[in-house]
C-alpha positions in Angstrom: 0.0 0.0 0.0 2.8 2.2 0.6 4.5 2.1 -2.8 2.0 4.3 -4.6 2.1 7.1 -2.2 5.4 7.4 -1.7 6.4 7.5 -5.5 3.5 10.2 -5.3 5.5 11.9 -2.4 8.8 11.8 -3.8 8.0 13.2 -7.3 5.8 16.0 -6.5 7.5 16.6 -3.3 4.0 15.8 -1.3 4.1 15.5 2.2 0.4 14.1 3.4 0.1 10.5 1.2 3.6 9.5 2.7 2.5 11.3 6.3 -1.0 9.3 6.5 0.8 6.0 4.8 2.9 6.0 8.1 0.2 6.9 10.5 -1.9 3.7 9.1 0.8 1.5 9.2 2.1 2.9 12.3 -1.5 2.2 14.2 -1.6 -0.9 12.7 2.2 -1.9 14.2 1.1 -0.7 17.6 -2.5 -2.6 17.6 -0.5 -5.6 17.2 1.0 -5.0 20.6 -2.5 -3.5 22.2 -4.5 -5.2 24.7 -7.7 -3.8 23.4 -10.4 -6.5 22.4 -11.4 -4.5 18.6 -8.0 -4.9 16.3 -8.0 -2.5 13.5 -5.1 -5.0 11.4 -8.1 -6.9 10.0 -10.1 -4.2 9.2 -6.7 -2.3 7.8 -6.3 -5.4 5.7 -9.9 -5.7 4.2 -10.4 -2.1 3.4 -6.9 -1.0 2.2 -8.2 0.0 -1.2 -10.5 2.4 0.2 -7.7 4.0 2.3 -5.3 3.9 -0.3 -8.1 6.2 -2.2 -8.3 8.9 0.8 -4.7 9.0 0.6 -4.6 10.0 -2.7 -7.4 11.7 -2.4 -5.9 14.3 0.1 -2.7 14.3 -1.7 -4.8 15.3 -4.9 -6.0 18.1 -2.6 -2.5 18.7 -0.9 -1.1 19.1 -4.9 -3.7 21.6 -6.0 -3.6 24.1 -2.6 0.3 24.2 -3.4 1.0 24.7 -7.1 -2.6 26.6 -7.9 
């Protein structure tokens, strides 16, 4: 899921799909070491296209605000 984004971040020198990239993965790495009963790694894994799309959504955004 990463791959996309950070291609995106690197050539257009975007900062919010790489920023969000790591907060999703980053919750994801610490649920696996939570206690809590609801686990958001299965529902990261079955909805991962639909987050993939906010991320480029906002960097769509993110890319029109700066060079507009």
């Amino acid at each position: 899921m990463g791959a996309l984004p950070t291609y995106i971040a690197v050539r257009n020198r975007l900062r919010s799909p790489l920023l969000l990239t790591v907060l999703f993965t980053g919750y994801c790495f610490w649920d696996s070491f939570s206690t809590s009963m609801e686990s958001f790694t299965p529902l990261y894994y079955g909805v991962w296209p639909f987050l993939l799309a906010i991320i480029l959504l906002v960097g769509g955004v993110e890319y029109y605000l700066r060079y507009s």
